[in-house]
MARSE-186749 format. One record per residue: residue in one letter; x, y, z of N, C-alpha, C, O in turn. Coordinates in steps of 0.02 Angstrom, whole numbers, plus 50000, padded with zeros to 5 digits. Layout:
aXYZXYZXYZXYZ
...
END
This chain:
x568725034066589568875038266647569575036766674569725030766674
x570045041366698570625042166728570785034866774571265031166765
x570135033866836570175032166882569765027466863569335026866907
x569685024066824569085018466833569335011166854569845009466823
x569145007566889569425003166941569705004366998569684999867040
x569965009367010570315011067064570005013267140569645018167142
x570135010167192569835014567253570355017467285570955016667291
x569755022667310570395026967334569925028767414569315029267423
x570545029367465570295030867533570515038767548571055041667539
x570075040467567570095051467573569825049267646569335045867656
x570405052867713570165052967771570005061367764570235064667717
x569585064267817569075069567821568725071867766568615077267739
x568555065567758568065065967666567465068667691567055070267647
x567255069967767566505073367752566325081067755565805084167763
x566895082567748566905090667725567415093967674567765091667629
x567335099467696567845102467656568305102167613567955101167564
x569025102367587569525099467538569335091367553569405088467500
x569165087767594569205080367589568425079967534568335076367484
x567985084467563567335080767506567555082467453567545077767413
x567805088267429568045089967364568265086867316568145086667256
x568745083367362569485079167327568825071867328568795068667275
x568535070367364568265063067364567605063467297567405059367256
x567455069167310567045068467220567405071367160567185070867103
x567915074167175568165074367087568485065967092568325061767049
x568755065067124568935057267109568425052067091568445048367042
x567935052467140567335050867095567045047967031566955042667001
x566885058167024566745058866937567215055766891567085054666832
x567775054466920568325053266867568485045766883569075044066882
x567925040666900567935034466897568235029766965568275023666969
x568375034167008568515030367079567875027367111567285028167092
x568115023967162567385021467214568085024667274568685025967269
x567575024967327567975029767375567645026067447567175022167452
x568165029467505568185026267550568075030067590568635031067612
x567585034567630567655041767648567635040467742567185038367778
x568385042967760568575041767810568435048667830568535053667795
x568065048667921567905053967947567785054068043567615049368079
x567915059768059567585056168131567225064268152567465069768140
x566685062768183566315068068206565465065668192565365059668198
x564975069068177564345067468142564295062068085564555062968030
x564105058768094564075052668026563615054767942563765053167885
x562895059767975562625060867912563115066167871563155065167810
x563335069267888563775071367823564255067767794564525069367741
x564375063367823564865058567777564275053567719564305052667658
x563825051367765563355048767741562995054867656562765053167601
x563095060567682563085063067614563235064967569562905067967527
x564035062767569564385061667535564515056167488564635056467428
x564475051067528564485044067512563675044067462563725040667411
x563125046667472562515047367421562755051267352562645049167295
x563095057667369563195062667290563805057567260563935059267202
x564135052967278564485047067257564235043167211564345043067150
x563875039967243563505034367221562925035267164562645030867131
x562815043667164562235044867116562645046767051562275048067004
x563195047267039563875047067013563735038966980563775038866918
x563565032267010563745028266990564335022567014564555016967000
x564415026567048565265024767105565245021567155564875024867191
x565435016367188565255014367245565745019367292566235022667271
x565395018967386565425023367427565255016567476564965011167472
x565675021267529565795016867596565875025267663566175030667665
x565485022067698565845029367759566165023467824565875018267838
x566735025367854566995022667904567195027567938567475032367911
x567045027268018567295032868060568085029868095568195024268117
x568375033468093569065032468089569465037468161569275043168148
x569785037868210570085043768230570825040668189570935034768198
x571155043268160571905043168118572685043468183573275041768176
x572275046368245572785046168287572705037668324573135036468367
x572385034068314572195026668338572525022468294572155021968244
x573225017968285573455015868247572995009268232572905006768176
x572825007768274572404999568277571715002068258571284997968240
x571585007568261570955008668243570995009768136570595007668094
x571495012968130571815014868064572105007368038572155007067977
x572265002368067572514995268021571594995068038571294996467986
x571334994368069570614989168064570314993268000570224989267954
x570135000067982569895004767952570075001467871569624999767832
x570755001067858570984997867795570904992767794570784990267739
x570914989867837570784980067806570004981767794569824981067735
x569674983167825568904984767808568784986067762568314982967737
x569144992067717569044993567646569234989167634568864984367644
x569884987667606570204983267555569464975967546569284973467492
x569134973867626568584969767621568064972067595567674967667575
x567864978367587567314980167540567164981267496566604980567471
x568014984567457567914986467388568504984967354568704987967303
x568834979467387569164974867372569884976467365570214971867341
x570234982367380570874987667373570864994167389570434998567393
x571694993467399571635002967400572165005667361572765005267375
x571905008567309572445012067242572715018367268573325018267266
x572495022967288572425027567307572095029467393571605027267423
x572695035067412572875034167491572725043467488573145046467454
x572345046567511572355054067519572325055167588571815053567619
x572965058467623572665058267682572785069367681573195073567662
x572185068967711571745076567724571675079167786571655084967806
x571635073267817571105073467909571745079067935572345078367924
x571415084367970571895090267982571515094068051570935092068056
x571655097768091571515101968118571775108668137572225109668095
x571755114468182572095118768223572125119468269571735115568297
x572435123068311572475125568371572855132368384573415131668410
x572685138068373573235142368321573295145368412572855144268453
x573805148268424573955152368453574755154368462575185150968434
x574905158468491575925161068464576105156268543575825155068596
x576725154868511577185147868550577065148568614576845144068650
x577255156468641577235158668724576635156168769576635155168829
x576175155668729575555151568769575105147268736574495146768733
x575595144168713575145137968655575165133868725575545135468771
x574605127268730574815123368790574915116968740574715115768683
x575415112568802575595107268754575095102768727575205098968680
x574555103168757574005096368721573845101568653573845099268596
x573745107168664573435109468583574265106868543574325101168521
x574635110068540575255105868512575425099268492575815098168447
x575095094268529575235087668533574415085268491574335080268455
x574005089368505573295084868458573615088468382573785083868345
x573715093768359574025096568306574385091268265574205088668213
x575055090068309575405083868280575165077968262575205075168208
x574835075768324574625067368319574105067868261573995062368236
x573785072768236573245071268183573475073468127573365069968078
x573845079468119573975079868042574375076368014574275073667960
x575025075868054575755071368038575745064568069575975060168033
x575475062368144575695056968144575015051468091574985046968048
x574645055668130573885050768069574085049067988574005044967943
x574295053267999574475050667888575195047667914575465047767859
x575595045567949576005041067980575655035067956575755031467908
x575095035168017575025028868015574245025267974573885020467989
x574235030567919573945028967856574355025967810574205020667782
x574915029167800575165027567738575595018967764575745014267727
x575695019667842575885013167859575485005867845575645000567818
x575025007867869574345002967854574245001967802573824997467799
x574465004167732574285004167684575275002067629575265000967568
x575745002067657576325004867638576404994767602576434993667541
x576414989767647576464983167631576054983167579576454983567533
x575434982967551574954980467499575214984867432575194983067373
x575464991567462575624996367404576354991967371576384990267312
x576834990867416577374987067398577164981867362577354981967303
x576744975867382576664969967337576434970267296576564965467261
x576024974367271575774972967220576164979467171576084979267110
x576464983367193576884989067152576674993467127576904995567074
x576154996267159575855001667141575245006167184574715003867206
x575465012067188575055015467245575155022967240575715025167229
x574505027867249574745033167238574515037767330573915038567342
x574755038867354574995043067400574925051467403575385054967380
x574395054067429574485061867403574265064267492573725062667518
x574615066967516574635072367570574455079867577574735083467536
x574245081467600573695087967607574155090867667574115088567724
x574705097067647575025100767679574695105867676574085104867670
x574925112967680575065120267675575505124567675576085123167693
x575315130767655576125135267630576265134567710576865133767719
x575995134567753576315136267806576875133867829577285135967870
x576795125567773577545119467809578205122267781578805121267794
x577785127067727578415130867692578845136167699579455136367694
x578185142967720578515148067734578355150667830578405155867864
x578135143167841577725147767931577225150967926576975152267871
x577035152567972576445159068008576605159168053576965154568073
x576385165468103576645167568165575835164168202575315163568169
x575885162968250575105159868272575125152368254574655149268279
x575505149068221575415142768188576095138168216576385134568175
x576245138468263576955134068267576655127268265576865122568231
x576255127168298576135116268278575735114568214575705109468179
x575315123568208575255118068126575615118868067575475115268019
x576275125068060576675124468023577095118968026577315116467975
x577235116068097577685111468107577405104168071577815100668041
x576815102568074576515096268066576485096467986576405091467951
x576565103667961576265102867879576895105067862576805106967804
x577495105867875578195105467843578355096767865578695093067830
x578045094867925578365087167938577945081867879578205076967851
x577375083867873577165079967792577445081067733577285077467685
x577855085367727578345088167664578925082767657579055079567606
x579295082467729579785077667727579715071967733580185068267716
x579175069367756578935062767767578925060167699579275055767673
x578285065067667578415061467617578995061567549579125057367505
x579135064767557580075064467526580325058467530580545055267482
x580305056367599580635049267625580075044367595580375039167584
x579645043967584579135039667567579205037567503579075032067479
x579455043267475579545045067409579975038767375579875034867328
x580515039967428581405036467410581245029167415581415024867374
x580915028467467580745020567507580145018167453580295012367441
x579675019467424579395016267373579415018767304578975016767266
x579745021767289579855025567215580005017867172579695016067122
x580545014067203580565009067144580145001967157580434996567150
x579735002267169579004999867185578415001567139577904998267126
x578645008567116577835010367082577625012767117577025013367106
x577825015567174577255019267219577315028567223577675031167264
x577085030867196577065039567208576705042167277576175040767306
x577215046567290576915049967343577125056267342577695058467334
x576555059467351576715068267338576205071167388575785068567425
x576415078367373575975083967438575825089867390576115092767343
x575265090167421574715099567401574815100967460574785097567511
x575035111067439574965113467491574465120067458574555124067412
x573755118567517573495123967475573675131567514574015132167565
x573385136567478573615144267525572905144067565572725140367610
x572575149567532571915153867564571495151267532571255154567486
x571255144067545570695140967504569905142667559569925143867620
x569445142367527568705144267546568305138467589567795135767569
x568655136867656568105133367698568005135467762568145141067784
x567755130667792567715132267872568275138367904568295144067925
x568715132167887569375131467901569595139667919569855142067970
x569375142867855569575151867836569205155367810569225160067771
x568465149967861567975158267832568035163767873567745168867854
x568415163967939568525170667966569085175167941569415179667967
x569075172267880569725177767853569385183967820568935182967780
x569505187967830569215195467789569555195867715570095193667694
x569075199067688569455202867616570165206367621570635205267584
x570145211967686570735215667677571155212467728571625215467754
x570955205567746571695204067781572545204167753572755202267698
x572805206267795573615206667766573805201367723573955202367664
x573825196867744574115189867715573705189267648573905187867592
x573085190667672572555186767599572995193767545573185191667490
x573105199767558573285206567499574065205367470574405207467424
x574125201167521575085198867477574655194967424574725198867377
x574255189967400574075184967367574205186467304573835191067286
x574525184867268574645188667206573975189467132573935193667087
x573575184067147572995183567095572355187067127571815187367098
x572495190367206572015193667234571315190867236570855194667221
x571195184067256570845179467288570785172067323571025167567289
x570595170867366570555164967395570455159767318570275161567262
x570625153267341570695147067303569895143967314569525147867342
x569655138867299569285136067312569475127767313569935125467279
x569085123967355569035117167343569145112367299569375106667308
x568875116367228569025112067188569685114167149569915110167109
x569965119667159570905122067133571285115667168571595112067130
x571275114367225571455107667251571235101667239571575096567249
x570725101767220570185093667201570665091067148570935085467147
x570755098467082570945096267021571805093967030572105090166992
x572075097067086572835094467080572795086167115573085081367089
x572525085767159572155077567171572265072767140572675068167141
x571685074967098571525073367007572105070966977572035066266938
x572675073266985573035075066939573675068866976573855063466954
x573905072767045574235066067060574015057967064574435053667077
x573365056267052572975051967064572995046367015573035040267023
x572975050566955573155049466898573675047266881574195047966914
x573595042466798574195040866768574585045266742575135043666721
x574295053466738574485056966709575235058266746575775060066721
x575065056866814575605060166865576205053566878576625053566923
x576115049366836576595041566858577265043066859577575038266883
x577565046866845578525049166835578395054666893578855058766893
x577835056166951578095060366983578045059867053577515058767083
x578775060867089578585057667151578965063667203579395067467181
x578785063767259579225067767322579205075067311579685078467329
x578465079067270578525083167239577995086567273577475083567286
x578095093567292577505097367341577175102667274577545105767236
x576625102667272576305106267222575985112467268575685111267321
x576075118467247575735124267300575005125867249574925126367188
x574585126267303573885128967240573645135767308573325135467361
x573915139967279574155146367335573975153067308574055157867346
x573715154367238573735160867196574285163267188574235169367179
x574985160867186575515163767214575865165667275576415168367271
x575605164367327575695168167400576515167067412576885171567432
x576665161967399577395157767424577925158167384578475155567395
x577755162267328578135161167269578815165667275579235165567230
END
């Protein structure tokens, strides 16, 4: 298997693109660390379709905007399953509304969780990746960091600021062994956009004329996670049907 020995920590592993990405890694020989905050049994059932895999599973509730809560979260793993190879940070939210009456806390929870939280993930994690010289790093953007949306100023802003972040992440551990890269997915199938319609505008630009699913992203995961992906670093992968192209 790809991943066998390796743990890997996926924050908002108890749903959506995070469960996705936390069982193809999985299947493909990880033990996983499934960081979440909200209800515990769905993480908890995640951490079971894991383990029946063969894999060891851990659930830790985490908020990602708590820096001291995020160093305690990783030393905890690294104490359970003895490392962390692999760093996915996912944990995301919205607050969509157009700039003129966005209020600043929806703006400011936007930021502090998508961009500063994988801040201060990849911080918590950035020393152990250095010493020992090797670490793979994958960030969960969207086209939006790329091309905008109107309705989206803090979360285009937070998912173009994971683009450059990790660029810089890129530079600062590239000769370390450490990769760090970003997915940005388009119109993938969760919560997230199940109020999107068939004939919405945006979804009819899509050039393959359907939403993505969970696992179109699981497999690019997969892929940076991998040795397959070791020569590639500071590199945004779109899994979009085309939308951005």
């Amino acid at each position: 298997m790809k991943l066998e020995n390796r743990i890997a920590l996926v924050t908002g592993a108890s749903q959506g693109l995070g469960k996705a990405i936390a069982l193809k890694l999985a299947a493909n020989g990880a033990d996983i660390a499934v960081i979440y905050v909200g209800p515990e049994e769905p993480a908890l059932e995640v951490c079971r379709e894991i383990e029946a895999m063969g894999r060891r599973a851990k659930c830790y509730p985490c908020d990602v905007r708590d820096q001291e809560a995020v160093e305690a979260t990783v030393k905890a793993v690294s104490q359970d399953l003895g490392k962390v190879d692999i760093l996915v940070n996912n944990a995301g939210v919205t607050r969509d509304g157009l700039m003129l009456s966005m209020k600043d806390e929806d703006y400011d929870a936007v930021l502090d969780i998508n961009l500063k939280g994988a801040f201060h993930m990849i911080r918590a994690c950035y020393r152990d990746f250095m010493r020992k010289k090797y670490g793979k790093i994958i960030n969960i953007s969207s086209i939006a960091g790329l091309v905008g949306n109107a309705g989206q100023t803090n979360y285009a802003a937070s998912k173009a600021g994971l683009i450059g972040m990790s660029k810089s992440v890129a530079k600062e551990l590239g000769s370390r062994g450490v990769c760090c890269n970003c997915i940005a997915p388009g119109f993938i199938e969760t919560d997230m956009t199940k109020d999107i319609k068939a004939d919405n505008p945006l979804l009819v630009q899509v050039p393959m004329k359907k939403m993505g699913t969970p696992e179109d992203v699981a497999n690019v995961a997969l892929f940076l996670a991998s040795p397959d992906s070791d020569y590639i670093t500071g590199e945004t992968i779109r899994v979009d049907g085309g939308l951005a192209t």
